[in-house]
N, C-alpha and C positions, 0 to 999 in steps of 0.2 A: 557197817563201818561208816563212821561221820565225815563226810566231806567239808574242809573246811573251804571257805570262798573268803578271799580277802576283802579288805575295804573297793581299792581301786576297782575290782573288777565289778563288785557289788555300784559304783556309783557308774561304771562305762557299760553297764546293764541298763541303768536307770536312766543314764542321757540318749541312752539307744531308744528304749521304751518314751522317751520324751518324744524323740524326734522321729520313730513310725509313726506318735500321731500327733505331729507338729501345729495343724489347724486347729486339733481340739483342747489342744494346751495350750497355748497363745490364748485364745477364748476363755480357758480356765485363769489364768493369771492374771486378766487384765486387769480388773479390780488392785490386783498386787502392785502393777505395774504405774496405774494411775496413783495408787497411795505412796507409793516410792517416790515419783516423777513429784508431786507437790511438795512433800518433807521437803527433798533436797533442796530442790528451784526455790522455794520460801527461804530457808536456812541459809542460801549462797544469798540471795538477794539481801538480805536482815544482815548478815554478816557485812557485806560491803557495804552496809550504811552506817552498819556502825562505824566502821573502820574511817570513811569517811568525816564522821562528827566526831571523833575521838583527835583526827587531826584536825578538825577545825577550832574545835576547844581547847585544844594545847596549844593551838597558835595566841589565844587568847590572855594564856599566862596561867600556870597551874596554882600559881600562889595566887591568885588576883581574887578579891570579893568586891560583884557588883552589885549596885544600889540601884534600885528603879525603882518607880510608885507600884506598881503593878509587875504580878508574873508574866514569863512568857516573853516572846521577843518586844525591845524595846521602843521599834519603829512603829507597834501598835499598841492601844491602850488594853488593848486585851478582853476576853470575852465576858468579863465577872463584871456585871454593875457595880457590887461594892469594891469592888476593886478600882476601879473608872470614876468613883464619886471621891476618891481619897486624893489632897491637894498634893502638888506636885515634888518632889523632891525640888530643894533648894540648895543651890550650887554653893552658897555660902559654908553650907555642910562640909565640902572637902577643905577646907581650910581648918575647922575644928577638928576633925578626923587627923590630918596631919597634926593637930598640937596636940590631942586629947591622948590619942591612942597610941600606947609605948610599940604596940606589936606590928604597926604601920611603918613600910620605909617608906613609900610617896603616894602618891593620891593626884590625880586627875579626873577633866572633868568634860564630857560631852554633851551634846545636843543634837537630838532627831528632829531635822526640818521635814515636814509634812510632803509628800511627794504631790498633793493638790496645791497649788496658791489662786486665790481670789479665783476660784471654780475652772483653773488651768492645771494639767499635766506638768510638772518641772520639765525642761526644754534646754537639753546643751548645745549649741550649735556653733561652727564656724562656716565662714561663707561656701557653700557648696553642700555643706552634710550638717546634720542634725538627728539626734537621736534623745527620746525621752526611757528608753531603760535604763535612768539613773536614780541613785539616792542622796541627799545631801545630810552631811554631817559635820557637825561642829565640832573643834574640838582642841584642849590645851594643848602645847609641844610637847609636853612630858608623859603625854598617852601614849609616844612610838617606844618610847623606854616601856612602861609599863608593859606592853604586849610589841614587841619588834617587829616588823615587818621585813621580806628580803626587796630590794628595789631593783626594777629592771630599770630605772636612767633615774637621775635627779638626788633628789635626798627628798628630808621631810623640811615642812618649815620651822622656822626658829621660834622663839620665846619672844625675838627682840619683836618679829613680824607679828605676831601674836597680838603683842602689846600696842601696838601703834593700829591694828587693824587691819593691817596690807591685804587687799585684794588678789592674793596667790590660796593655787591649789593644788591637794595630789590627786591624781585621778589614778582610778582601778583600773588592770589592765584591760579590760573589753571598753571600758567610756575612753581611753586613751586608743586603743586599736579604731573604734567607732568615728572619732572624731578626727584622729590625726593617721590615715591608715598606713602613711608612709614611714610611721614613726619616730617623728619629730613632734616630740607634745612637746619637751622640758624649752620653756624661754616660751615659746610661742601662746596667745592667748585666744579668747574662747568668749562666749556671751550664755551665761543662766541666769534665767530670769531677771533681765533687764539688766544684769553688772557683768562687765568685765573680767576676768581672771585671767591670771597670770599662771601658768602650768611650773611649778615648779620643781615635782617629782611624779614619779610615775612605779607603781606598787608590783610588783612581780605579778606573775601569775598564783593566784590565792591556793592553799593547799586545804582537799576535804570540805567540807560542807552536808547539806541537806542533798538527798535526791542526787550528789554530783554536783549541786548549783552552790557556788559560796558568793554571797553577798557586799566582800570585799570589791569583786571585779568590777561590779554596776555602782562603784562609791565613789562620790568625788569629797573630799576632805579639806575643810575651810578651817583659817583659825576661831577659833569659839568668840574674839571679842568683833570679828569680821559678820558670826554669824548671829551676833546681838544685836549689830548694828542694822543689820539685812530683816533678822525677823524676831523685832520686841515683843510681837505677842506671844511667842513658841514657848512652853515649858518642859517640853519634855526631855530632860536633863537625867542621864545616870551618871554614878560615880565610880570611878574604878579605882580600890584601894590593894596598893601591892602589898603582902604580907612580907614580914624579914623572913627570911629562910627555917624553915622548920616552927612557922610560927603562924600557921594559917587562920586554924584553928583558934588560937587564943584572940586575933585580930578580928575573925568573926563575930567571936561573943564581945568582944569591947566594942565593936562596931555597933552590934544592936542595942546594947545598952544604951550608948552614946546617941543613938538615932531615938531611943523610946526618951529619954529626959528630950532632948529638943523640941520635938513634935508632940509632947506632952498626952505621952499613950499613956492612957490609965491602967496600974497593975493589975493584973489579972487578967487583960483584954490582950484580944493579939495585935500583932503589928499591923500598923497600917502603912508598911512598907516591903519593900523585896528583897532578901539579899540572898544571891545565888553564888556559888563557884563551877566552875567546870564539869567536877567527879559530879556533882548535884545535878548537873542537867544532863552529863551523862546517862545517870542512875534512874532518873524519869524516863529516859528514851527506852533503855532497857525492860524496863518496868512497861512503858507501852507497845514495846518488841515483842515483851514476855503473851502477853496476851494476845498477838495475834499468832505468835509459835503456837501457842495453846488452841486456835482457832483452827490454823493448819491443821494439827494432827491432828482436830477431830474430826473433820473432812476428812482427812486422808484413812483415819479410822477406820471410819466406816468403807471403803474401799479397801481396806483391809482385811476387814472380818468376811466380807462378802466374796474376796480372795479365796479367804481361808475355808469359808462353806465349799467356797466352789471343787478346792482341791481335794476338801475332804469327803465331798460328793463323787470327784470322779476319780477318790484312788478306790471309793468302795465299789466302784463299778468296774475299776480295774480286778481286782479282787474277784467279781461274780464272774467276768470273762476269762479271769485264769485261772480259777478253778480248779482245772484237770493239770493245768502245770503247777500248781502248787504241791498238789497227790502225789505226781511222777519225782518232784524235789524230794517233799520228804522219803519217799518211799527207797527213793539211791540213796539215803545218809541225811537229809538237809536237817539243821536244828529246829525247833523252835524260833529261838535267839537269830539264824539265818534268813529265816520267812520277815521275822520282824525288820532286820534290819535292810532286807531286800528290799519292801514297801517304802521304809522309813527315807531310806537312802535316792527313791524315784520321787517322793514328797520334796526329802529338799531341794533335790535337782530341779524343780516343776517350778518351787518358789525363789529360787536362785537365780536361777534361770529370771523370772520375771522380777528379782530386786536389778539385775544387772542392766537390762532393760528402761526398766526403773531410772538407773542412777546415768543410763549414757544419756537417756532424753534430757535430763538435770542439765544434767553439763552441756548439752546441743542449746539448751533453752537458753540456758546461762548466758552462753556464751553469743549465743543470736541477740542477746537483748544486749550486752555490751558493745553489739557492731549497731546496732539500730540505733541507741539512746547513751553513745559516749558520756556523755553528762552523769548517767545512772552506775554506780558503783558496783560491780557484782563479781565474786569471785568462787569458786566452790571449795568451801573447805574441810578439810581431810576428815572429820570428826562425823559430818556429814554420811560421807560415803561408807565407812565403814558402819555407822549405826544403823544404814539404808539396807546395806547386803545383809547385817548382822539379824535385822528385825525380820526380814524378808526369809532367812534359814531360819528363825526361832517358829516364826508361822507353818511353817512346811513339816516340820520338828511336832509342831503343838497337833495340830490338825491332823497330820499323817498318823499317829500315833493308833488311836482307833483302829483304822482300816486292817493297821499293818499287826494290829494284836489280834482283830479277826481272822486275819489270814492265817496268821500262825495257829489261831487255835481251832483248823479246819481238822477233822480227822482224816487221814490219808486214804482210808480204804474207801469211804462216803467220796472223797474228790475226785479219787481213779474214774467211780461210776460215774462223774456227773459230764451231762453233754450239754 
């Protein structure tokens, strides 16, 4: 007569047989354990950066296409020589842009001052403190429209100040924290590099970024004809063109056109300029996420497969030592199909066991590195863990399979004999 043995009691077999020999399964698993513990902690970590430049780029303006001579951030000329040898964008540009292009609502225009001057650190200081983790930027009144910013005191400066030159600025929240810790920037003034300003607003605490660090906070923000007058030799000038609503796309391609007659690109050659949007610098990031996700897993791989030898090493040694209990199974009723799923079911317990392991160290690490490095974005998420425990039983599943077909196809009378 066939004894039937349920799942449950088939898997509280198998976590029994786990944990009589607890030492040498931890041992067997660790490979599993190490290939679990990197997926996750990479994946939480990749995920919170993204999450991170996803808000910082939307702060930027989802319609907006910008113009710079060169890829890549605008405060550097970037790593490409032929890129670095191409003449600068001219600010003149955003005025054709506004009259050329139907798909254009406005257009402004800024300037990256060099954080070196005449072989000095840029230097903000009021009497008593002083700090150079700042960046200077020029720029129209009409850029807070194009990309809004939320303000913790002040406002932004006007058109009128703009035009006249007025020696005011908005400062990011850390160069405002930095400088005035009491905070009272807005009215009170400041000395960079040799001029005066006038604090006129003061930028909220910036949302998203690189790494957790957003580059709004270290900004101090001058009117553009202020930052002509400060520094004539600087060019490096981008354009920010807000598209009309649902019309980004068409603003792009009038855009480049209009930039290739100016700059007199020859057809068939490519541009020798930049125009980026958002989802675009997004889709880069991704793209060099995708590749280190790809580097992970093949690390973790290999600490996978070598998991997977191990389990599959010691369920066939489980197998040789139980032997005489396999014989005594079948010989009271057990099935075939029973012996298998006996095996099958201590296999995935073994790699279960070590996905779970796995994924608590994830989340310990995770969460240690968001207490360590505030700045550092990390969060773990759900897709994560479940693909973690899921791959960790498919291994247990793949590997165990073997042993546990051996087992079953032991003859029962040859198992009785064997000591």
């Amino acid at each position: 007569m066939a004894i039937n043995i349920s799942l449950g009691q088939n898997f509280r077999m198998a976590l029994d047989a786990v944990w009589t020999h607890r030492f040498r399964s931890l041992l067997t698993i660790l490979g599993i354990v190490i290939g679990i513990t990197t997926v996750v902690t990479v994946a939480s970590l990749l995920t919170g950066l993204r999450q991170g430049i996803v808000v910082f780029f939307d702060s930027l303006g989802p319609d907006n296409v910008f113009i710079f001579k060169t890829s890549g951030n605008p405060q550097f000329d970037g790593p490409n020589p032929k890129e670095r040898r191409r003449k600068a964008i001219d600010p003149a540009y955003a005025e054709d842009i506004r009259r050329i292009v139907t798909a254009v609502q406005d257009v402004g225009v800024q300037i990256y001052i060099p954080n070196i001057q005449d072989g000095k650190a840029l230097t903000a200081h009021v009497p008593g403190t002083e700090t150079d983790d700042v960046s200077l930027i020029g720029q129209t009144a009409n850029v807070d429209d194009l990309a809004p910013h939320d303000f913790r005191d002040g406002r932004f400066f006007t058109t009128e100040e703009n035009a006249r030159g007025a020696k005011v600025a908005v400062l990011g929240n850390d160069v405002a924290n930095a400088l005035f810790p009491d905070g009272k920037a807005v009215g009170n003034a400041f000395m960079l590099d040799g001029a005066e300003y006038t604090v006129v607003g003061v930028f909220a605490k910036a949302k998203g970024g690189f790494f957790g660090q957003n580059g709004e906070d270290t900004q101090i923000t001058i009117p553009l004809s202020t930052a002509h007058f400060r520094y004539p030799g600087v060019d490096r000038y981008m354009i920010i063109a807000k598209a009309k609503p649902g019309q980004r796309k068409e603003a792009y391609d009038e855009i480049e056109a209009l930039l290739r007659r100016l700059r007199h690109t020859p057809k068939g050659e490519e541009d020798d300029f930049s125009l980026s949007t958002p989802d675009q610098i997004i889709s880069q990031f991704d793209s060099i996420t995708g590749i280190i996700g790809l580097v992970a897993i093949a690390i973790s791989g290999l600490g996978l497969l070598v998991g997977g030898i191990g389990v599959m090493n010691i369920m066939l040694v489980s197998v040789t030592e139980r032997t005489r209990e396999i014989g005594v199974r079948k010989a009271i009723g057990a099935r075939r199909f029973d012996i298998i799923w006996q095996f099958l079911a201590e296999a995935i317990a073994l790699t279960g066991v070590g996905g779970l392991l796995g994924i608590i160290i994830a989340v310990l690490v995770t969460l240690l590195v968001s207490v360590l490095v505030p700045s550092l974005p990390s969060t773990v998420p759900g897709w994560a863990i479940i693909t973690g425990f899921t791959v960790s039983v498919a291994i247990g599943l793949f590997f165990g399979t073997w042993p546990a077909v051996k087992a079953a196809q032991l003859d029962p009378v040859e198992a009785l004999r064997y000591e």
